[in-house]
Structure formats: structure tokens, C-alpha cells
C-alpha positions in Angstrom: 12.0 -177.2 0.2 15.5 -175.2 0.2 16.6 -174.4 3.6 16.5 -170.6 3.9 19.4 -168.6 5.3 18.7 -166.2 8.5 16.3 -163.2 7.7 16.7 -160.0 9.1 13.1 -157.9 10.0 13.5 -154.4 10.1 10.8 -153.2 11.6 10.3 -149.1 11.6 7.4 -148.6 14.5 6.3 -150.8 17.3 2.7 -149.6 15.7 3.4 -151.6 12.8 4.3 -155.1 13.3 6.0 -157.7 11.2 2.7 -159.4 11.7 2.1 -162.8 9.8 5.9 -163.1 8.4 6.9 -164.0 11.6 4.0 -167.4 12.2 5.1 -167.7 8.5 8.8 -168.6 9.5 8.3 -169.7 13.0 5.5 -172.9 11.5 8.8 -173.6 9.7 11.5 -173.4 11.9 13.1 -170.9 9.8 15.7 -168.7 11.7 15.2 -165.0 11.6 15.9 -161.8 13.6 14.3 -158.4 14.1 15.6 -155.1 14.1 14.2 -151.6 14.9 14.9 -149.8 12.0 16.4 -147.0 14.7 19.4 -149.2 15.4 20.6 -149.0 12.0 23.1 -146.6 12.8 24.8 -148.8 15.8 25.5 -151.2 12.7 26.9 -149.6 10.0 29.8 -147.4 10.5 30.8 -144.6 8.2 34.2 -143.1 7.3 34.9 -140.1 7.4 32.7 -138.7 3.7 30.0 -140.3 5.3 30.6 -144.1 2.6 29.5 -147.2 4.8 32.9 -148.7 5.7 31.6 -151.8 7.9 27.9 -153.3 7.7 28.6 -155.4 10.5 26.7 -159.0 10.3 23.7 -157.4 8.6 25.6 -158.8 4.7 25.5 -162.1 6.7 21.5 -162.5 5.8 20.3 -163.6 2.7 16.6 -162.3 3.2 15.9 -158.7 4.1 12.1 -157.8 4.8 11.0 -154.4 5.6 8.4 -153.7 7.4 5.4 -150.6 7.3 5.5 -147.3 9.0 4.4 -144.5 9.7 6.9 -142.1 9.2 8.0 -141.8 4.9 10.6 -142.4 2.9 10.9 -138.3 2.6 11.4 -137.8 6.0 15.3 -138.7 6.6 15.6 -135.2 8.8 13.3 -136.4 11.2 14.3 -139.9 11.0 17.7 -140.4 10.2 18.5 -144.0 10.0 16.4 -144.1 6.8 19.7 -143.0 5.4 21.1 -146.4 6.8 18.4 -148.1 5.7 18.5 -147.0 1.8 22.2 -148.2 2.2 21.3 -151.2 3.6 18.6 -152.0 0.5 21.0 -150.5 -2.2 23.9 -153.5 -0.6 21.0 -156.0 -0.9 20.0 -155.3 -4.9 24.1 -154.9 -5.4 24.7 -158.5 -4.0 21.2 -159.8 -5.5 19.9 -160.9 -2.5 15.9 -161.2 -1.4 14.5 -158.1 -0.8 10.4 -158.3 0.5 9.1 -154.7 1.0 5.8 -154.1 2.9 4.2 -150.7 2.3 6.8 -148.8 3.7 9.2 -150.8 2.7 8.1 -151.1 -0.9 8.0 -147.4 -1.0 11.9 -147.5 0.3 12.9 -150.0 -2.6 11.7 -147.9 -5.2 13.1 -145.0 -4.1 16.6 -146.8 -3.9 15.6 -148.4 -7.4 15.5 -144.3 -8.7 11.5 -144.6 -8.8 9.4 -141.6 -7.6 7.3 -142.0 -4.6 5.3 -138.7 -2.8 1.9 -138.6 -1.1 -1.1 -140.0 -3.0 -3.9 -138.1 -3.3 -5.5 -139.3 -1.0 -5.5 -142.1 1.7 -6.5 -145.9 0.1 -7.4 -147.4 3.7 -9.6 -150.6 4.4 -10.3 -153.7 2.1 -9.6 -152.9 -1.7 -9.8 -155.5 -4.7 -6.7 -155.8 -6.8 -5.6 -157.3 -10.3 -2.6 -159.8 -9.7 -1.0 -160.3 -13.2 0.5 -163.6 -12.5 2.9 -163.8 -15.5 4.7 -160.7 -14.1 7.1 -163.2 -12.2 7.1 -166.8 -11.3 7.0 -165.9 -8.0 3.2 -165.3 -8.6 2.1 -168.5 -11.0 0.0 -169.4 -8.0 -2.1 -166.6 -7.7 -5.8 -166.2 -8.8 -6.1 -163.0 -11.0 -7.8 -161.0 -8.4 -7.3 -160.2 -4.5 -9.0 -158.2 -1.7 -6.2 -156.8 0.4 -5.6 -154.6 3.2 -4.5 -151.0 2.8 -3.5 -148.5 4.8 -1.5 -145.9 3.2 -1.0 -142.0 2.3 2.3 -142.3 0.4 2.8 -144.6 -3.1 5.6 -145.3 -5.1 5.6 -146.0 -8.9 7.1 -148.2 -11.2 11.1 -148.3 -11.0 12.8 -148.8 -14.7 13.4 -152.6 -15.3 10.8 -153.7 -12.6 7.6 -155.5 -13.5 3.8 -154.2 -12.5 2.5 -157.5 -10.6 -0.5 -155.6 -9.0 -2.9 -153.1 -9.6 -6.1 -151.0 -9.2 -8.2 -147.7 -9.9 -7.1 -145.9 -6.8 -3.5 -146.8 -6.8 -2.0 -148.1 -10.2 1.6 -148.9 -8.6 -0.1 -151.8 -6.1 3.2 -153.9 -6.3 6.2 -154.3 -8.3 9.0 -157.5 -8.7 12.8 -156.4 -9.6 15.3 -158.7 -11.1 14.5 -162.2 -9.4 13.5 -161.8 -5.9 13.2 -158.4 -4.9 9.3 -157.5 -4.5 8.0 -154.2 -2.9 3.7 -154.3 -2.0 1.7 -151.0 -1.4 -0.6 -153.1 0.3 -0.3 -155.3 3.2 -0.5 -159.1 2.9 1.0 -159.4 6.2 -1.5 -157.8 8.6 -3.1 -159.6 11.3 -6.1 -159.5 12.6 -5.4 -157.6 15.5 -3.4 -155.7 13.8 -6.3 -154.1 11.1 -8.4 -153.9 14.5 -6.4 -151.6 15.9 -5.7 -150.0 12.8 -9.2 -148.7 12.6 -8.8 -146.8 16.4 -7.7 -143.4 16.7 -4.0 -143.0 17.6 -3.2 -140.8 20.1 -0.1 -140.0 18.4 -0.7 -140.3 14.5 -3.9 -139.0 14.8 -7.6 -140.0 14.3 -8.5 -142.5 11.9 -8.2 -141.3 7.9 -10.7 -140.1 6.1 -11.6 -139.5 2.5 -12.9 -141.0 -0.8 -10.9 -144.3 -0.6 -11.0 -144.7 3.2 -13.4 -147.1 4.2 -15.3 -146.6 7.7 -13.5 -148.1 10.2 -16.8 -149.8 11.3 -16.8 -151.3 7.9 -13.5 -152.6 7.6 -13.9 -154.0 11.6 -16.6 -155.8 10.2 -14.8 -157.6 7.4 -11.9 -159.2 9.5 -12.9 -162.5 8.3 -11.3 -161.9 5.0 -8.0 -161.9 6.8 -7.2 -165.6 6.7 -7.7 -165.8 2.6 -5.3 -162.9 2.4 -3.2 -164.9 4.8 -3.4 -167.8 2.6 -2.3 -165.8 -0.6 0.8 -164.3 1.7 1.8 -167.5 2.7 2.4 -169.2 -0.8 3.6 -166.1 -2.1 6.6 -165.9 0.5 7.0 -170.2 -0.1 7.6 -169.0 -3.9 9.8 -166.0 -2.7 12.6 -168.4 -0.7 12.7 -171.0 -3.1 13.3 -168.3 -5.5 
């Protein structure tokens, strides 16, 4: 297997965990490090028009994965080291290095790819079935045509120009998208945990009580279907083997 360089996690909310990337990398040995998404701005230093003028190590990586959130890509007033952050991913497509985007984080790639992404119409939460099109990238010659994944979302991004459709489904046609080579963004969530999805279905006392709508499954329902967690595991796992060999 190729040796992969140092990764760098951002990681937007202590809510919202890296989750199975990091037993992914640590069963491997493979070096990595983790960032709140809020230091951003202690990295990158700006002249005086406001251009990135130093990056600091962060152009030392070769592997950039974002992590979910809750907050959105719209939201740079009330968060603003998403400014650094589009910087950051605009560097990472500009050098053509790997770029992994996890909800969030795919909804931050496309916007930085020139892609649209707003609120959905409504919230696609619990265990969904989606179309893989495996030809949309060797990345994805492993995968079986269809896969139940976790979801948890209000926002969704759709298709940048030049990037390919890899997954799909009714609710949400824009499920995942690969760009050039190795940068991949996911609506979905192929990294969530078991724990994680538990707690996922309590009611927050910050962000609220647990959605609801036409798409949002009970959380009783989807509590009840943690055992389909390791297949989606399993699916994760070869897809990120494909991703740093790429």
C-alpha cells in the first residue's frame, strides 16, 4: 500500500466528530492531526487586502478531510473562520491535493468549486438507500450499486461543473460528487459511529429537538437500526483505501 502523507482533520463542532476516519488511520498507523475549524484564523495570516499571505504548515499535508457541522456554509458572519476554511479548500484543489468532504464539508467544496448549495426542503435524517454509480470514478469500482447510509442534514449542495454524480436518491439527487482525481464531497455520512447516530437521535439542548418532517425518520426507528452501522463502516473503509492510493 502507498504510505500516506500526514492528514489534517478539521473538525467544525465537538457535536460532530471525525468519527470512523480516525480507527480508519489509527488500524494503520497512519499519521494525522486534528483541527477545530475555529483555529483557522491563528494559521493563516492575511496582508493587508485581506489575500492569505502565510498558510503556515497546513500546505505541509497532503490529505485534507472536513468534517460535519452544524452551523452552514452561508453562515461566515456568525462563523468566520469559514472564510479560512474556503481558502484553505480553494489551496487544496489549486495544488491537487486530496480533498474528502463529509456533509458539511462536501457542502463547503462545492461551494468553493462555484456550485450552489442552500437549505433543502426539508430535513433527510435517519437511514436512507442510495444509488452508487460505480463508474463515476475508480475510486468507487468496489462498490455494490446500492447503499443504506446515514443522514442527517438540512442543507445540500449540487453538482459543481466538471465534477461527476457518484451518488444519488429521490430525496436528495446531489448524494455525493468526485472532482478531478481525488477530491470527493458526501451529503451523507459514511463516517458516523455508532454512538455517534445514538446521540444524534436526542434532543440538543443547543441545536434544538430532534428534526422532524417527511424524510426524518423517528428517532426510535433509526436507534433501532444501529446494526447497519458496521456494513456502512465496511463500505467507508474501502472507499478511503481507494481514496489514498489514489
Amino acid at each position: 500500500m502507498k504510505q500516506l502523507e500526514k492528514t489534517l482533520i478539521i473538525q467544525h463542532s465537538i457535536a460532530t466528530p471525525p468519527g470512523s476516519t480516525l480507527q480508519f488511520l489509527n488500524d494503520r498507523a497512519l499519521p494525522y492531526q486534528v483541527m477545530m475549524a475555529s483555529d483557522l484564523a491563528n494559521e493563516i495570516v492575511r496582508d493587508g487586502t485581506g489575500a492569505a499571505t502565510n498558510w503556515g504548515n497546513l500546505l505541509g499535508f497532503e490529505n485534507l478531510i472536513l468534517c460535519g457541522g452544524g452551523m452552514n456554509v452561508d453562515q461566515e458572519d456568525q462563523y468566520p473562520w469559514l472564510r479560512q476554511e474556503k481558502l484553505l479548500i480553494a489551496q487544496f484543489v489549486k495544488t491537487n491535493k486530496r480533498i474528502l468532504g463529509l456533509c458539511l464539508g462536501g457542502q463547503l467544496i462545492a461551494e468553493v468549486l462555484g456550485a450552489k448549495v442552500q437549505k433543502h426542503d426539508a430535513w433527510e435524517v435517519g437511514w436512507k438507500l442510495v444509488a452508487i454509480d460505480s463508474t463515476a470514478s475508480p475510486l468507487l469500482k468496489f462498490s455494490p450499486s446500492q447503499l443504506e447510509v446515514f443522514q442527517f442534514h438540512a442543507y445540500r449542495f449540487f453538482l459543481p461543473e466538471g465534477a461527476r454524480r457518484f451518488a444519488e436518491n429521490s430525496i436528495c439527487q446531489d448524494q455525493g460528487f468526485v472532482f478531478g482525481n481525488s477530491t470527493v464531497a458526501f451529503q451523507f455520512h459514511p463516517e458516523s459511529t455508532r454512538q455517534w447516530i445514538y446521540e444524534c437521535t436526542l434532543d440538543d439542548p443547543q441545536d434544538g429537538p430532534y428534526p422532524a418532517g417527511e424524510f426524518a425518520q423517528p428517532a426510535s426507528l433509526v436507534a433501532e437500526q444501529l446494526g447497519k452501522q458496521p456494513a456502512l463502516q465496511d463500505w467507508y473503509f474501502k472507499f478511503l483505501q481507494s481514496w489514498i492510493q489514489s
